[in-house]
C-alpha positions as CSV (number, residue, x, y, z in Angstrom):
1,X,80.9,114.3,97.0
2,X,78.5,113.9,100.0
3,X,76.1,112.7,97.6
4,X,74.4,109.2,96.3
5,X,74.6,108.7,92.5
6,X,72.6,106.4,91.2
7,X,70.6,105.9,87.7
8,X,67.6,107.8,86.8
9,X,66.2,104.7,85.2
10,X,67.2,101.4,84.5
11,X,68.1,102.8,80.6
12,X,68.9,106.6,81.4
13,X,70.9,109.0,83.4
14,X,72.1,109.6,86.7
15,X,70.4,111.1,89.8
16,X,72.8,113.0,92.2
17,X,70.9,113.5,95.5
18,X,72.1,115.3,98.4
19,X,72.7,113.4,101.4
20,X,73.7,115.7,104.5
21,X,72.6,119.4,103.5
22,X,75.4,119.9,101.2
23,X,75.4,123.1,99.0
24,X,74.8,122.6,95.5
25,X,77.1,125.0,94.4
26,X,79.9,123.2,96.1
27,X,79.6,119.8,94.8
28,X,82.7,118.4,92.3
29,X,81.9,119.9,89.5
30,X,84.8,117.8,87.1
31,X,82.8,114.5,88.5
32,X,79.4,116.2,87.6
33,X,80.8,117.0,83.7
34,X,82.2,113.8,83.6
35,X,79.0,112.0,84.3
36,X,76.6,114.4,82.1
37,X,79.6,113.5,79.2
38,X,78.8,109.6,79.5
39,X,74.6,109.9,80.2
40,X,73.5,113.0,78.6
41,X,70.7,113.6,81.4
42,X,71.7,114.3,85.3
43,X,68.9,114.5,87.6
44,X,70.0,117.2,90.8
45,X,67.6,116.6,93.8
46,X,67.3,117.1,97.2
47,X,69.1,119.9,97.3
48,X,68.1,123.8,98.7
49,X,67.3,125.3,95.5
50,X,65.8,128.6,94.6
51,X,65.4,130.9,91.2
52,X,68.5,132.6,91.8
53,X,70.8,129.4,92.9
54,X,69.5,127.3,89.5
55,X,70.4,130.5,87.8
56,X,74.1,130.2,89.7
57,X,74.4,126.3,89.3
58,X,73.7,126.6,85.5
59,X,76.2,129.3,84.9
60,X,78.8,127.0,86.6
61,X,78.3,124.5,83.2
62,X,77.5,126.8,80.7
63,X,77.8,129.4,78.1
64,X,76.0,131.3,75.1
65,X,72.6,131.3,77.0
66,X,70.1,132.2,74.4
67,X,66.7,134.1,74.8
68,X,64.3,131.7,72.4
69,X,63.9,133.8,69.4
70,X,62.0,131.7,67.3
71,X,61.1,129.3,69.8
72,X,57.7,127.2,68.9
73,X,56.1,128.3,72.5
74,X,55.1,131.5,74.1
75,X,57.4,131.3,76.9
76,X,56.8,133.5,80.0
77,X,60.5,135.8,81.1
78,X,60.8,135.3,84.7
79,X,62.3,138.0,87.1
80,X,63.2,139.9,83.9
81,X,66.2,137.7,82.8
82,X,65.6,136.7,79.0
83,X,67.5,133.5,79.7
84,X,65.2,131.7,82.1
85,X,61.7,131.1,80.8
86,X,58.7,129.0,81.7
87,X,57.3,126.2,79.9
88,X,54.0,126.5,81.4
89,X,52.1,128.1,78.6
90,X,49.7,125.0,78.0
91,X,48.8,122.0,79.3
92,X,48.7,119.0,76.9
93,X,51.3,116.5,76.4
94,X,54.2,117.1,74.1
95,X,55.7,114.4,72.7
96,X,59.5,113.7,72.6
97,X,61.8,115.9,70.7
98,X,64.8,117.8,70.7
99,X,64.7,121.3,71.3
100,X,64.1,123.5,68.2
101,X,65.5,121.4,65.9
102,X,63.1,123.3,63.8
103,X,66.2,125.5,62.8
104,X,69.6,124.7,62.4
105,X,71.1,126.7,65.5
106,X,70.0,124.7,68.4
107,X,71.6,124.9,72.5
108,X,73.3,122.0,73.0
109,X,72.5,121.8,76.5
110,X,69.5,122.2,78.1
111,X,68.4,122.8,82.2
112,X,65.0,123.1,83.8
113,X,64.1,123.9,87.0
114,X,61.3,122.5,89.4
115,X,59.7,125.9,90.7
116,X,56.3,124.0,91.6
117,X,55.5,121.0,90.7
118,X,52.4,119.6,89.5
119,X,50.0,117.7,92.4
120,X,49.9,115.3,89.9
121,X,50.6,114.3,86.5
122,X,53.0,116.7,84.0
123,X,55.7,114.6,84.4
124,X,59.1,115.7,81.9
125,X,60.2,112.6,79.7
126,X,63.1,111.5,78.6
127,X,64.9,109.1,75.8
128,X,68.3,108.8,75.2
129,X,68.3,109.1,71.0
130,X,71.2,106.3,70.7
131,X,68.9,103.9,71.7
132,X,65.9,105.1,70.0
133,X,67.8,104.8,66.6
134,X,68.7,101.2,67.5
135,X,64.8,100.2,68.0
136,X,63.9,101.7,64.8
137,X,63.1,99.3,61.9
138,X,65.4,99.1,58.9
139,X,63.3,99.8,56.4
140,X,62.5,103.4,58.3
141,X,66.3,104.4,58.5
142,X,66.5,103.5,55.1
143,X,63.6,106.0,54.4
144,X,65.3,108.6,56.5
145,X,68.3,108.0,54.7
146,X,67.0,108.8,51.6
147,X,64.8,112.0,52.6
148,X,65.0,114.4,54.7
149,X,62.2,116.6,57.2
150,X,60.8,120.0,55.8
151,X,59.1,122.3,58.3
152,X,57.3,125.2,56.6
153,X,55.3,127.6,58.5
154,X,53.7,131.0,57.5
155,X,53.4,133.8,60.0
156,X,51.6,137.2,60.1
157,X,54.0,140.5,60.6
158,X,52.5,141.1,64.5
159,X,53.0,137.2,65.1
160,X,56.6,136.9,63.5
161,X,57.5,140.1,65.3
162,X,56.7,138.3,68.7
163,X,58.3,135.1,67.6
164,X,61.2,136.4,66.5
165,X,61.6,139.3,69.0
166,X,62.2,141.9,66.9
167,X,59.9,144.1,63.9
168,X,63.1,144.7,61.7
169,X,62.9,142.1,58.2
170,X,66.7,143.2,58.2
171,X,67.4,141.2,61.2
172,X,64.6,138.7,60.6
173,X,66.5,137.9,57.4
174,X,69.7,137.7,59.2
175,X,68.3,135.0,61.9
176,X,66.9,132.8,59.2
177,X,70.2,133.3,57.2
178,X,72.1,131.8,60.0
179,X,69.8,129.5,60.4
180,X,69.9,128.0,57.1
181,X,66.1,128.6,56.5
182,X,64.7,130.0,52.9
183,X,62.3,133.0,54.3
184,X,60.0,134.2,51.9
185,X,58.7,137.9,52.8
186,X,55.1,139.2,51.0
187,X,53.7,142.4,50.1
188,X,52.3,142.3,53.3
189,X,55.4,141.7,55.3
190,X,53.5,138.3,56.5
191,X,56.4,135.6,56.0
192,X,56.9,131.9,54.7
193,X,59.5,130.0,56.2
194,X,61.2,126.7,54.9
195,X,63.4,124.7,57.0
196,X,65.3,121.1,55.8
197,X,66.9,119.1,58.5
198,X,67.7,115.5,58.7
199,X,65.8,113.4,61.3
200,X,69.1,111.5,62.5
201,X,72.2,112.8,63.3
202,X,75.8,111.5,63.6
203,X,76.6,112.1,67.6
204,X,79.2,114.1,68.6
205,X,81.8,112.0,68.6
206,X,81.0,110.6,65.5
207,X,80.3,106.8,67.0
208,X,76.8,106.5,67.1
209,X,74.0,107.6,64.5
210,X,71.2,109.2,66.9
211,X,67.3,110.0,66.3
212,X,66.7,113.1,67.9
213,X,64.4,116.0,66.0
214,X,61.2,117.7,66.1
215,X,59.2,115.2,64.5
216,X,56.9,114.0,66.4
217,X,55.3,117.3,68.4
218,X,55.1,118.9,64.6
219,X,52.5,116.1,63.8
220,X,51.1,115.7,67.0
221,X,50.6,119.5,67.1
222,X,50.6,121.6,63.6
223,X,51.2,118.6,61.0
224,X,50.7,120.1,58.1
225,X,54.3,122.0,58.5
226,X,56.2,119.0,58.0
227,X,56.5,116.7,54.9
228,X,59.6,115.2,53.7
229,X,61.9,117.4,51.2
230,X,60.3,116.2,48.4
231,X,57.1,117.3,49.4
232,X,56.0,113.8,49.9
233,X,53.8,113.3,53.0
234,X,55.7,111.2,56.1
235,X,53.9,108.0,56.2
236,X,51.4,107.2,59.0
237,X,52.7,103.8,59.8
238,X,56.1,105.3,60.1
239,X,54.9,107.8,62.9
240,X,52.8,105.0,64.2
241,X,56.1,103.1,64.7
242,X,57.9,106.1,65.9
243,X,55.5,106.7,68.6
244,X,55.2,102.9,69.6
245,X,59.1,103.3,70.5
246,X,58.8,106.6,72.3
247,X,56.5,104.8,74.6
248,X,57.9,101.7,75.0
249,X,61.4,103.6,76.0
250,X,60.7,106.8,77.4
251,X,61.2,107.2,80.9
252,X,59.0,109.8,83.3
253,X,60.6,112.0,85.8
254,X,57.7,113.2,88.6
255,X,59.2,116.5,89.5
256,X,60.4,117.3,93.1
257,X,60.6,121.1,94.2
258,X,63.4,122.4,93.9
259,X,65.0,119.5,91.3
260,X,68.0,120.7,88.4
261,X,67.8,118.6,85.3
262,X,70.4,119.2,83.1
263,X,70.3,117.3,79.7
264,X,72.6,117.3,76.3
265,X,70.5,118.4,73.7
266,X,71.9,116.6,70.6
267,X,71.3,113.0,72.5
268,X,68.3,113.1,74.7
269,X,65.1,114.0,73.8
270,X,62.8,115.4,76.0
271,X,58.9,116.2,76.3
272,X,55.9,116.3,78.9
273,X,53.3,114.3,80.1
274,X,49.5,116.1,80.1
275,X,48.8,118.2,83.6
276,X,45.6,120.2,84.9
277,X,47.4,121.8,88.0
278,X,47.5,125.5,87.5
279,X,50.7,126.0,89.8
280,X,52.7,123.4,88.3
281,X,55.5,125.8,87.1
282,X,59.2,124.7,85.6
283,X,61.5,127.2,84.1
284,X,64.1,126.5,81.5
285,X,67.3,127.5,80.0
286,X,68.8,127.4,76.8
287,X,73.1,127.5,76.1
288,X,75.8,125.5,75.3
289,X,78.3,123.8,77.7
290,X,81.4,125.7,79.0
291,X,83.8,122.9,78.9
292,X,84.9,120.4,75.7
293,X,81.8,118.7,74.8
C-alpha cells in the first residue's frame, strides 16, 4: 500500500495515512482486516473523503448495518440513509464506553466519519478494554465478579415511540425480547425497562477478560438507572477508581476532515471530549464485520 502505517498512540491502534493521492477505496483491504483484527482501532487519514465514499469504504468491511433503535441519543439521519447518523446532538463530554451495551444486541464494529471537525476541542477517545481490565484493582474484579450492572429506565409512550422507532408494543415487546430486557408495559402504555449485563467480558477469542460496558456515561449522565443486580448501589470509590484509569489510559484523537475511524466494538471503548463549535459534525455507523471476526 502507498501508505505509512504507524501507531495511533504509543498503547493504541494504527494510523494508515495516505502518502501520494491514493484512492481509499483501492487500498489492500486483507492487510487493512488484518491490522483492525490485532488493534481493534485503525485511524484512515489523509485521504479524499466524502459522505458517499465513507459510506462505500465502510460497506467494503461490513454487514448487518443497524439504524439505532433504542439508542441512548437523539441521533440526526443524514442524506436520508438510516444507517449513517450524527453524534452531534450535545455538547458535553461523554465518558468512555462501549456502544449500547445497554442491551444485549450490540454492532461489533463501529465507524465514524470526520464531516467537520471541531476548531477546537471535541476530540473522540479511545481505550483498548484489555488493558483497562489489567489496571483495575483486585478487589474491584472481584466485586464485578460477584455482581453484575442493572440499567433500568422508564419511558413515556411518545418518548419510547421515538426511541424505539416504532408505536407498535407488539414489536416493542419483540426488540426487548431479543434483547434480553424484562419490559414492563402500564395502563398508560408508558414502559419500565430492566436490563442485566456483566461489566467484563471474555474477548472474542476467549484469551483475554476485557472491561468494556456502559458504566461510566450512565453515572456521569442519568445515574440513577444503574445499580448492581442486587439492587445495591455501585460504590463511589469504585467509579472513582474506574475514572482515574480512563484518564490515566485514554488516548485523544483531534479529528482531521475527512478522517475514517473504524473500531471493534467488543474491545475498545470510545467517548468524547467537551466542544462549543456549532459545525463540528461526525457521523457514525453501526454493523458487524463482513469477514471472520
Amino acid at each position: 500500500m502507498n501508505v505509512t502505517i504507524e501507531p495511533i498512540a504509543e498503547r493504541i491502534g494504527q494510523q494508515i495515512t495516505n502518502l501520494d493521492n491514493v484512492s481509499i477505496l483501492e487500498i489492500d483491504k486483507e492487510r487493512i482486516i488484518s491490522l483492525f483484527k490485532s488493534d481493534g482501532v485503525l485511524l484512515f487519514r489523509g485521504f479524499d473523503t466524502d459522505t458517499d465514499i465513507f459510506r462505500e469504504f465502510s460497506n467494503l468491511f461490513s454487514t448487518d448495518f443497524i439504524d439505532y433503535a433504542g439508542g441512548a441519543f437523539a441521533r440526526r439521519v443524514i442524506n436520508g440513509d438510516k444507517t449513517l447518523l450524527s453524534v452531534n446532538d450535545f455538547k458535553t463530554a461523554i465518558k468512555l464506553h462501549g456502544e449500547m451495551y445497554y442491551q444485549q444486541q450490540i454492532p461489533l464494529m463501529l465507524w465514524f466519519y470526520c464531516a467537520t471537525p471541531a476548531s477546537e476541542d471535541g476530540e473522540t477517545t479511545v481505550c483498548d478494554g484489555r488493558e483497562f481490565y489489567q489496571e483495575i484493582s483486585s478487589s474491584t474484579k472481584e466485586l464485578f465478579s460477584k455482581k453484575r450492572l442493572k440499567f433500568t429506565a422508564d419511558f413515556s409512550k411518545e418518548d419510547w415511540q421515538k426511541k424505539f422507532k416504532t408505536d407498535n408494543l407488539d414489536k416493542l415487546a419483540e426488540m426487548c425480547a431479543q434483547n434480553n430486557t424484562h419490559l414492563q408495559i402500564n395502563l398508560d402504555e408508558s414502559i419500565l425497562l430492566e436490563y442485566v449485563s456483566p461489566a467484563i467480558i471474555p474477548s472474542r477469542c476467549g484469551q483475554y477478560q476485557v472491561f468494556i460496558n456502559s458504566l461510566l456515561p450512565a453515572k456521569q449522565i442519568s445515574p440513577d438507572i444503574l445499580k448492581f443486580d442486587d439492587n445495591s448501589e455501585i460504590p463511589d470509590e469504585v467509579i472513582r477508581e474506574l475514572n482515574e484509569i480512563a484518564e490515566r489510559i485514554t488516548t485523544n484523537i483531534s479529528w482531521e476532515k475527512g478522517d475514517i475511524l473504524m473500531i471493534d466494538n467488543t474491545r475498545i471503548l470510545h467517548g468524547r471530549r467537551a466542544f462549543s463549535d456549532e459545525k463540528r459534525n461526525i457521523y457514525i455507523r453501526l454493523c458487524s464485520p463482513a469477514f471472520a471476526f
